[in-house]
C-alpha positions in Angstrom: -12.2 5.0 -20.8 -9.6 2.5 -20.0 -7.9 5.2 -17.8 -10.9 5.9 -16.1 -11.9 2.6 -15.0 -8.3 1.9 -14.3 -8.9 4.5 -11.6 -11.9 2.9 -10.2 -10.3 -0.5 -10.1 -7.6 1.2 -7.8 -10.3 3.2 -5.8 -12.4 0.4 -5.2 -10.5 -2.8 -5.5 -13.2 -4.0 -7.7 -14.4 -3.6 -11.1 -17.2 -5.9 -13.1 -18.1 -5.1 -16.5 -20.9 -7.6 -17.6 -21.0 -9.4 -19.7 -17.1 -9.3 -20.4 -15.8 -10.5 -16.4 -15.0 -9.1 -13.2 -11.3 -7.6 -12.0 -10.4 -7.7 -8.1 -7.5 -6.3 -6.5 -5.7 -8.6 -4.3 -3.5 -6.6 -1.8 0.8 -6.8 -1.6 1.5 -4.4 0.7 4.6 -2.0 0.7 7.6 -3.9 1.6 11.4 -2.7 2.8 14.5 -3.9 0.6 17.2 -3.4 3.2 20.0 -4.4 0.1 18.6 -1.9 -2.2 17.5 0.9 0.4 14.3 1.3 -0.7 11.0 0.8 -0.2 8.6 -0.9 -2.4 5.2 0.6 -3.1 2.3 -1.3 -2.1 1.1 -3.2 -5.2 -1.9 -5.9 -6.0 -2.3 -9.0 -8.2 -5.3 -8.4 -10.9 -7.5 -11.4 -10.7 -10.2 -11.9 -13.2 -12.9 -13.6 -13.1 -14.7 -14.4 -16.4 -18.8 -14.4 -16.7 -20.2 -17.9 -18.0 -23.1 -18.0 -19.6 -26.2 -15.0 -19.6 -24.7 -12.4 -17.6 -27.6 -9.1 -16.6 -25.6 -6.2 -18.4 -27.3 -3.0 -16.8 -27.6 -2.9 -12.5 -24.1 -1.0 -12.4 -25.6 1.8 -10.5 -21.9 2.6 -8.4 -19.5 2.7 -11.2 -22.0 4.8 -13.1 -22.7 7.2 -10.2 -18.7 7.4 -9.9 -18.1 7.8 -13.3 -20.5 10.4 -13.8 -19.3 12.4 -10.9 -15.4 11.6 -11.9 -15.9 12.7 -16.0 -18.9 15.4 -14.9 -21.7 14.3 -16.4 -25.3 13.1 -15.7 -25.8 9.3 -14.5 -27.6 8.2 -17.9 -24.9 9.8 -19.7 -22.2 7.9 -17.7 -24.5 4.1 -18.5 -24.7 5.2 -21.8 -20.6 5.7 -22.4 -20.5 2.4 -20.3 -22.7 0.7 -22.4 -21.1 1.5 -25.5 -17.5 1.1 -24.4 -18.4 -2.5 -23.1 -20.2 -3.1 -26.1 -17.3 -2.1 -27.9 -14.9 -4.3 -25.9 -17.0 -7.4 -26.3 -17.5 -6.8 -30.1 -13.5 -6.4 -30.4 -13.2 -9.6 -28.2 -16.0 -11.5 -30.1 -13.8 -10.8 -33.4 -10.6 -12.3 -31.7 -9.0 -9.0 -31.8 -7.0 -8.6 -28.7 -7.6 -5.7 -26.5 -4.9 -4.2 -24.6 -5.5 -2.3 -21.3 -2.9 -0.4 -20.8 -0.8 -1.1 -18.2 -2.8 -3.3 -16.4 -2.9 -6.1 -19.2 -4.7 -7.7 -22.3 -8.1 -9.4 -22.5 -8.3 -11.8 -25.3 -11.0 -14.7 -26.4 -9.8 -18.4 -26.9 -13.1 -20.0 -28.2 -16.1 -18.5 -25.9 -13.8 -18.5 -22.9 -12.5 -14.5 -22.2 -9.0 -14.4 -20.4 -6.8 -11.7 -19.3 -3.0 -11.3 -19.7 -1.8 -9.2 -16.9 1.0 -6.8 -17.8 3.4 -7.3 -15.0 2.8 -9.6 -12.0 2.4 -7.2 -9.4 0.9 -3.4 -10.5 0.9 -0.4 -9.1 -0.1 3.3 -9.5 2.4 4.5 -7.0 6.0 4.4 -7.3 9.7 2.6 -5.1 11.1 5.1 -2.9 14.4 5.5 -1.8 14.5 4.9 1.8 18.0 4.8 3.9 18.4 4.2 8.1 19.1 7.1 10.2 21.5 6.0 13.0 21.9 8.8 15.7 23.7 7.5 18.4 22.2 8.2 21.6 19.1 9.9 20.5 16.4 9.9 22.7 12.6 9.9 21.7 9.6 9.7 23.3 8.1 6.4 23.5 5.1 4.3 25.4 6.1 1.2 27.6 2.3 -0.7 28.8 0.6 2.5 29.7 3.4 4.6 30.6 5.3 7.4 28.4 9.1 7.3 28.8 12.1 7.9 26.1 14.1 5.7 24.7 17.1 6.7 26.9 15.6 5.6 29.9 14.5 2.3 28.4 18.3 1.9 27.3 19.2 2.6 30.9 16.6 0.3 32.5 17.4 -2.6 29.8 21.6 -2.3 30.8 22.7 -5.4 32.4 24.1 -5.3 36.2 28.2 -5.1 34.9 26.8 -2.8 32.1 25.6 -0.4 34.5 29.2 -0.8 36.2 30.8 0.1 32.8 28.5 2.9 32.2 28.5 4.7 35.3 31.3 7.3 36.1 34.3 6.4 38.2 34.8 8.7 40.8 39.0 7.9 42.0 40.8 10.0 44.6 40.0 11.8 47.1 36.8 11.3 49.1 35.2 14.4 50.8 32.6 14.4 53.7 31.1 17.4 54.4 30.1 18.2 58.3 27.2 19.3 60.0 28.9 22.7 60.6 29.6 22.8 56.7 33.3 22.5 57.0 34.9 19.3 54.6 36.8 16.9 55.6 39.2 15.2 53.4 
């Protein structure tokens, strides 16, 4: 069950399992490491919140809809394994056993107060991939500028600098040739 509801955390960015506490996702989005050439996948931080107090166990109706279309069963079937797997969890807890989640963390009780040990700071389902920069000199793609498609080769060409241009542009030394009216060239 732990692996099922691990799933729905991930799907929905939320989980809350009265009377035990509630787990939310907080985003870390994918980042570049440029030293390491990779990319790191998106993660989240696992924050939980404990329930103080009388907490209304039943009234899940979208995890147990979810979990009886994800394990293919009916919707009282899928309360009733709910039920009894949180009822399970708080009796472990209750008894100071610690349970461990695995790999998401470890919910223990410290008096009547329930807290939860994540595993690693950031989690994730996905994995790093190895990512390394494509230089092709003089490549030209298609690109939008404002409104207006162009490619990168005529934006390099536009963005050159007066002397640049200079540089850039062929020098034609010699001979100059003037072509007449009649079509015959004069040198």
């Amino acid at each position: 069950m732990f692996d099922t509801l691990a799933q729905y955390l991930f799907e929905f960015k939320s989980l809350a399992l009265p009377p035990i506490g509630s787990f939310e996702l907080e985003d870390k989005g994918a980042a570049a490491d440029f030293a390491a050439s990779t990319i790191a996948a998106p993660s989240w931080v696992i924050i939980f919140k404990p329930y103080y107090g009388n907490v209304e166990t039943g009234g899940n109706s979208t995890l147990s809809s979810w979990l009886a279309a994800n394990e293919k069963m009916s919707v009282n079937e899928a309360e009733g394994r709910l039920n009894n797997f949180i009822a399970d969890l708080q009796s472990r807890l209750n008894s100071g056993e610690p349970v461990n989640w695995p790999q998401l963390g470890t919910l223990v009780k410290k008096g009547t107060q329930i807290y939860f040990e994540p595993a690693a700071a950031y989690i994730s389902p996905f994995t790093d991939v190895t990512a390394k920069k494509s230089n092709q000199e003089n490549a030209s793609h298609h690109t939008l500028v404002g409104d207006r498609e162009t490619t990168t080769a005529q934006m390099r060409e536009q963005l050159l600098l007066p002397d640049e241009k200079e540089e850039a542009a062929p020098h034609n030394v010699g001979i100059i040739r003037y072509f007449t009216d009649s079509g015959g060239l004069v040198s």
